[in-house]
C-alpha positions as CSV (number, residue, x, y, z in Angstrom):
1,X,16.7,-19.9,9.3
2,X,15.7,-19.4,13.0
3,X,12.7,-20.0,14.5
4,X,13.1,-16.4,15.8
5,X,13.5,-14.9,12.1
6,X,10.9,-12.7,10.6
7,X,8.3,-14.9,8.1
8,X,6.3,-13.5,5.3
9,X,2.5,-15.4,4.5
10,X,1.1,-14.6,1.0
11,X,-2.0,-16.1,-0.9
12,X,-3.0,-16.2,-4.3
13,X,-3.1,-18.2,-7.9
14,X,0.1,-19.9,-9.2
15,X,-0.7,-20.6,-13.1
16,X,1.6,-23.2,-15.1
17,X,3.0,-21.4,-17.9
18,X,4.2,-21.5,-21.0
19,X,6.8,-19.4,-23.1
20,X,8.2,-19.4,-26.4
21,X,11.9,-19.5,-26.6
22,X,12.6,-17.1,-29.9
23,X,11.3,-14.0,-30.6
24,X,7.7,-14.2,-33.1
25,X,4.2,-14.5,-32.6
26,X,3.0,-18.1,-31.3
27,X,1.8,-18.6,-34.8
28,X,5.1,-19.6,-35.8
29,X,6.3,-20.8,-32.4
30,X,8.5,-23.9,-33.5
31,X,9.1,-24.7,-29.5
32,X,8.0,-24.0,-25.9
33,X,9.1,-23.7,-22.1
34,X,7.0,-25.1,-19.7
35,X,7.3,-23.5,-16.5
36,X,5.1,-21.8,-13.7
37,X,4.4,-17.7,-12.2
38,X,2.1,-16.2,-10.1
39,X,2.9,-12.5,-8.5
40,X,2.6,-13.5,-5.1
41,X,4.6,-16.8,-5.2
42,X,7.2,-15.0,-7.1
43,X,7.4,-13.0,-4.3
44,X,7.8,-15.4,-1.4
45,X,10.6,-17.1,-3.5
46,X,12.5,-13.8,-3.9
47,X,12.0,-13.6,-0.2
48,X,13.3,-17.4,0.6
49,X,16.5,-16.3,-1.8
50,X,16.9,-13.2,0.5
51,X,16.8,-15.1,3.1
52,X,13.8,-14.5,4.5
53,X,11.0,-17.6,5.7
54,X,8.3,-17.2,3.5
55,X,5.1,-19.5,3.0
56,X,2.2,-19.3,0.3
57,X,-1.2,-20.6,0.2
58,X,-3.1,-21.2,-2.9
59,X,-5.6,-23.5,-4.9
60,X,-4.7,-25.7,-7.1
61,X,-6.1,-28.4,-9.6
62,X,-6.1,-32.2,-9.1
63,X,-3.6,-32.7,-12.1
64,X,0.1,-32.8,-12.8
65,X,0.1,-29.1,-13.6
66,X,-0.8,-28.2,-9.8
67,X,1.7,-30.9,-8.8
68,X,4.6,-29.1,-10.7
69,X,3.1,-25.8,-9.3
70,X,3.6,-27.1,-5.5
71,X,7.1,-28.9,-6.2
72,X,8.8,-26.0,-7.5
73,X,8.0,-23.3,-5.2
74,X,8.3,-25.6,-2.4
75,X,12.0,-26.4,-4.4
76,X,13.4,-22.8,-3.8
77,X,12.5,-23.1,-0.3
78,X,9.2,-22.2,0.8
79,X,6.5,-23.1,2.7
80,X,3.8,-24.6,0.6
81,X,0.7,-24.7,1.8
82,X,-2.1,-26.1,-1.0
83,X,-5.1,-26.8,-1.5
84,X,-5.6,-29.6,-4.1
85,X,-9.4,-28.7,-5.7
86,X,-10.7,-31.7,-7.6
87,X,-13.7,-29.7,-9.4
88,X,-11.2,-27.5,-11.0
89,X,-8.1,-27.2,-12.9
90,X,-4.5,-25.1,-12.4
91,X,-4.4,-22.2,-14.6
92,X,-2.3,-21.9,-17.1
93,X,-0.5,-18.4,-18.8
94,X,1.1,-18.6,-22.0
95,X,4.0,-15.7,-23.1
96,X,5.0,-14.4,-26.2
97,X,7.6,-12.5,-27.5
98,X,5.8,-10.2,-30.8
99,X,9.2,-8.4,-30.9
100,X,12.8,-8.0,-29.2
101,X,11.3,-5.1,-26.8
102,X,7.8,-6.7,-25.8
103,X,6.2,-9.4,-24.0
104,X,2.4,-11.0,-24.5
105,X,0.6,-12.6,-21.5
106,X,-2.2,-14.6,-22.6
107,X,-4.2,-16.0,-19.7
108,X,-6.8,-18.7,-19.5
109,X,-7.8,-19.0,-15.8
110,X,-11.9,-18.9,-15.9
111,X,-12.8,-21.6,-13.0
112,X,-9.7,-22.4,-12.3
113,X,-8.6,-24.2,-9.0
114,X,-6.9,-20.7,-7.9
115,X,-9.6,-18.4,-8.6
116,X,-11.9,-20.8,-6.2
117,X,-9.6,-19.5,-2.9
118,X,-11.6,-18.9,0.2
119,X,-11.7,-17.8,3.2
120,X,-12.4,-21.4,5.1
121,X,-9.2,-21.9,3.0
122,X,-7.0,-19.9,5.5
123,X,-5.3,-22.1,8.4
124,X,-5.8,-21.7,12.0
125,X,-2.6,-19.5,13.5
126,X,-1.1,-19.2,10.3
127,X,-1.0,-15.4,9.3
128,X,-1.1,-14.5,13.4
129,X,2.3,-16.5,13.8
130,X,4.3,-14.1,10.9
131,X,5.8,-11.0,10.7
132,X,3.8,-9.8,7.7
133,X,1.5,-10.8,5.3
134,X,1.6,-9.9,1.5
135,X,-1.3,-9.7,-0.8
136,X,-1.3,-8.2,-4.4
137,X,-4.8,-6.8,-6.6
138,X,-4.4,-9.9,-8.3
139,X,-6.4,-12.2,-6.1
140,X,-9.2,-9.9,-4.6
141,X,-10.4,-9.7,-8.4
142,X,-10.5,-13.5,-9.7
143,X,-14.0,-14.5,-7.7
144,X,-15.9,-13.4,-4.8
145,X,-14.6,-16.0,-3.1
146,X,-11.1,-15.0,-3.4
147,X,-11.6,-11.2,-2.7
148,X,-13.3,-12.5,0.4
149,X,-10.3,-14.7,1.7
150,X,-8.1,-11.8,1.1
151,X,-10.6,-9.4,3.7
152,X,-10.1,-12.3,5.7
153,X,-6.8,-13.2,5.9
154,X,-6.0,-8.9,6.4
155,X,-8.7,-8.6,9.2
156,X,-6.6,-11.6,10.9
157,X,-3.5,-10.0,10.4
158,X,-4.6,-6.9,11.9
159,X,-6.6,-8.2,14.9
160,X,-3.1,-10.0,15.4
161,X,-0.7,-7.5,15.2
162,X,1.1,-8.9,11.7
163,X,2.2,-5.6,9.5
164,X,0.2,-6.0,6.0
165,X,2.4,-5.2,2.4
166,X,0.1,-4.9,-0.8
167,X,1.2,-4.3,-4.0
168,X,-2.0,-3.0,-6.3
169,X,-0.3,-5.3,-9.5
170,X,-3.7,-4.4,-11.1
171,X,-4.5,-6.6,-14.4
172,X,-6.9,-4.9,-16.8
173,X,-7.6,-8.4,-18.4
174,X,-9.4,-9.1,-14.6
175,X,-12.0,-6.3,-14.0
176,X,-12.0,-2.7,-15.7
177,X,-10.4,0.2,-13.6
178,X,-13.5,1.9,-12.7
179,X,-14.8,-1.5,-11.2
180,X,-11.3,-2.3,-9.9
181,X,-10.6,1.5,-8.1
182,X,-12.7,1.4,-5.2
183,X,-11.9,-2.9,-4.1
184,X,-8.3,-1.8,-4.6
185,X,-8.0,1.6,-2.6
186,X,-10.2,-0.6,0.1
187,X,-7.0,-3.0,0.5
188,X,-4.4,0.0,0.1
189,X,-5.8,1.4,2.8
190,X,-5.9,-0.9,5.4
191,X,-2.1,-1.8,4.6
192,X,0.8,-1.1,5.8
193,X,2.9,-0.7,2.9
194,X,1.7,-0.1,-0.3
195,X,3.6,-0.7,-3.7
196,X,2.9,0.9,-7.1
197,X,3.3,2.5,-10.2
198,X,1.7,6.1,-11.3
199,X,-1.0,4.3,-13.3
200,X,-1.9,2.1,-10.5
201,X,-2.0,5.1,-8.2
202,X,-4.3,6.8,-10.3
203,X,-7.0,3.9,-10.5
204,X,-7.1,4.3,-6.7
205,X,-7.6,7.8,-6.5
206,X,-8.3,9.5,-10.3
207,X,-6.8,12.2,-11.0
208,X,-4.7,12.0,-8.0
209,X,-1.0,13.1,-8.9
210,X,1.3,9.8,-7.0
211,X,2.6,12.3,-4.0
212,X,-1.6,13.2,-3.6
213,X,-2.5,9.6,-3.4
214,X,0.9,8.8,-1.1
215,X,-1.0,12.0,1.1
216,X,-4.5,10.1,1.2
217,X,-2.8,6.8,2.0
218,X,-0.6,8.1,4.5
219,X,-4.3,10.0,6.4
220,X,-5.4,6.0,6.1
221,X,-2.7,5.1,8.4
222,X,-0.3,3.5,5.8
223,X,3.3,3.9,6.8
224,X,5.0,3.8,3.6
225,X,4.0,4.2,-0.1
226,X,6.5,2.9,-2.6
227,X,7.1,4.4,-5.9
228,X,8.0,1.5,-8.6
229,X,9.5,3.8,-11.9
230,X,10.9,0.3,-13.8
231,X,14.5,1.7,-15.2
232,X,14.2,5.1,-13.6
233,X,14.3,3.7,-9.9
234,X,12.1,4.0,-7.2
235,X,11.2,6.6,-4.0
236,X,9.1,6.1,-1.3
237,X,7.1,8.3,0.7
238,X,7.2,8.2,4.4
239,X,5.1,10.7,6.1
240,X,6.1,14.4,5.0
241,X,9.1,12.6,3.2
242,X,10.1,11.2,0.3
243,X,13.6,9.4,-0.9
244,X,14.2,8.4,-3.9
245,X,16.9,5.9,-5.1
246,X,18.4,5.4,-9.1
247,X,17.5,2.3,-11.1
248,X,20.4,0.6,-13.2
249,X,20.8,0.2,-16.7
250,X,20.6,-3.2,-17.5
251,X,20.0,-5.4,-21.3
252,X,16.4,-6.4,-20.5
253,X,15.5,-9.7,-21.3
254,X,12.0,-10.3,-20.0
255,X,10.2,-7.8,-17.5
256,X,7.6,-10.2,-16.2
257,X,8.1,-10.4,-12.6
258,X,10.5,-7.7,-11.8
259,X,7.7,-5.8,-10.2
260,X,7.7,-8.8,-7.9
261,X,11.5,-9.2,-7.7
262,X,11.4,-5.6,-6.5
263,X,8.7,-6.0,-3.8
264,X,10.8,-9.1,-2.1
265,X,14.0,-7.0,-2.3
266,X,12.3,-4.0,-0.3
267,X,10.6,-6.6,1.8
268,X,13.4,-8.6,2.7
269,X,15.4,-5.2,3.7
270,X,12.7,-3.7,5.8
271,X,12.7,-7.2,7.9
272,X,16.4,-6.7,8.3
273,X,16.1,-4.1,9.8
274,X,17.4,-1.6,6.6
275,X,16.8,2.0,6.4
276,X,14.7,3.4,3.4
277,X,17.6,4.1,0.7
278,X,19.1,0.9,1.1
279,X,15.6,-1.4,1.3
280,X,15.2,1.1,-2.2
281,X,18.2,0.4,-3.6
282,X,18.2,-3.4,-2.7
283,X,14.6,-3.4,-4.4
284,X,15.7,-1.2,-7.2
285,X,18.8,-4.1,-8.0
286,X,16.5,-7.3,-7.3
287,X,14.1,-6.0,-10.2
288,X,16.9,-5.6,-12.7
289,X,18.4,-8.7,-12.0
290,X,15.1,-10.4,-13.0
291,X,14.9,-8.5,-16.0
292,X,18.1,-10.7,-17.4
293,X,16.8,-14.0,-17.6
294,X,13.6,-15.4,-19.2
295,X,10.6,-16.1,-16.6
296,X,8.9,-14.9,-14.1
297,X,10.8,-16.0,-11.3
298,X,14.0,-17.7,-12.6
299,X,16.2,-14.5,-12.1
300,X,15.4,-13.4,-8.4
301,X,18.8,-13.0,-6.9
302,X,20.6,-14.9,-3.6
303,X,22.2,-12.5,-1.2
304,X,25.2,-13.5,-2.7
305,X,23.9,-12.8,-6.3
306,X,23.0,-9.5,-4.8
307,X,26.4,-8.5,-3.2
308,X,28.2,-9.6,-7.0
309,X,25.8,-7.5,-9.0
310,X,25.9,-4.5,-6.5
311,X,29.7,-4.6,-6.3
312,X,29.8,-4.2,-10.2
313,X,30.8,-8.2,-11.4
314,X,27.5,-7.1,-13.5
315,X,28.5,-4.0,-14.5
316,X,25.6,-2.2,-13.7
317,X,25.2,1.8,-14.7
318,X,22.9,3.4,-11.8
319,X,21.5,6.5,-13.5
């Protein structure tokens, strides 16, 4: 990379994790895959595999668990910029496979070194000096604290000129919808570029169809809304118009995280300068390819990966 490249800032809690590797309830779990995943570090290493500088910021716990957390996102490439809390400990996320079709997150992150983020947290020059900062619904709901670093960080980056992406990734298990609705729509609306799905949508503005809330965002003075529809694609809607682009049919492994393989693939081809179908259909691809490998992050596709799986050495079906 260039010092002249685009660079992406994001914030937020990286969790250790743990998986089972066959199919059953953790009841019977005979072994385990230690690992990490958090949304928005997922993100800023799909965007460092794309090409893309990226850097993330986020607490974590004096303890090796926060030590692997920092080595292997800084491993794919990023910017790693931590905070090591010695009153608290890195979270930790454990997943389950019930059955062949579904996925269990089980999180235990109460006090943990990530939910204790804050603003003073933020460096000097560091969201003013990139191209555009990503934040998720995750982080605004751990703590007080947290929700305030995120105003923080988004007042900088609009005092400074840096475009704002959020993606409302809204976790029930965090705060209930009617609690969540109004913090979240507060955030929508002062980014950017929004990403979600028609649930999501409808927490920030219920009983909003997904084109009315796209409307209300859009009189908030957010450029794009994006449309994630998992297998059936994606569209996004850009002023009075909307285009749509075809998902692929793929043997899904694990879904965890192709919501944030998706948001680096649209990211990463709106910095390059690609028009909406292709920064769609990029996006669309990027969260299938995650979808065929275990973890939350594991799968996110190289440029070269990319060009192979859109070129058909993947055989991919677009519907």
């Amino acid at each position: 990379m260039t010092s002249a490249s685009p660079s992406v800032v994001t914030l937020g809690e990286t969790m250790a994790l743990v998986r089972t590797t066959e199919v059953g309830s953790l009841r019977h779990a005979n072994s385990l895959v230690f690992g990490i995943g958090g949304a928005e570090s997922n993100v800023a290493i799909g965007l460092a595999r794309l090409g893309v500088a990226a850097s993330w910021l986020g607490r974590v716990g004096d303890d090796s668990l926060g030590e692997r957390v920092a080595r292997e996102i800084r491993g794919d490439g990023v910017d790693v910029r931590t905070i090591v809390d010695p009153d608290a400990a890195t979270g930790l996320m454990v997943k389950e496979r019930p059955s062949a079709s579904s996925t269990a997150v089980h999180y235990y992150r109460a006090d943990s070194a990530g939910s204790r983020l804050r603003p003073e947290d933020l460096p000097e020059g560091w969201i003013e000096a990139a191209s555009l900062l990503h934040i998720t619904g995750i982080t605004p709901l751990l703590s007080d604290s947290a929700r305030a670093a995120v105003h923080t960080a988004i007042d900088r980056a609009r005092d400074a000129g840096t475009s704002v992406s959020f993606d409302i990734n809204y976790r029930s298990a965090l705060a209930s919808a009617e609690f969540a609705g109004p913090l979240l729509r507060d955030l929508a609306e002062r980014a950017d570029v929004v990403f979600g799905g028609a649930e999501e949508f409808a927490i920030l503005y219920p009983g909003s169809s997904v084109a009315d809330a796209a409307a209300r965002l859009h009189d908030a003075g957010c450029a794009a809304v994006v449309f994630k529809q998992g297998p059936r694609g994606a569209s996004a809607f850009e002023g009075g118009s909307v285009v749509a682009s075809p998902g692929f049919a793929i043997d899904v492994v694990d879904t965890v995280g192709a919501g944030d393989a998706f948001v680096a693939g649209y990211l990463s081809a709106m910095l390059d300068g690609f028009g909406t179908d292709a920064a769609l259909r990029r996006a669309n691809a990027c969260g299938a390819m995650a979808c065929l490998v275990p973890g939350d992050w594991e799968a996110a596709p190289t440029l070269r990966d990319l060009e192979r799986f859109l070129d058909g050495d993947a055989d991919p079906v677009q519907r």
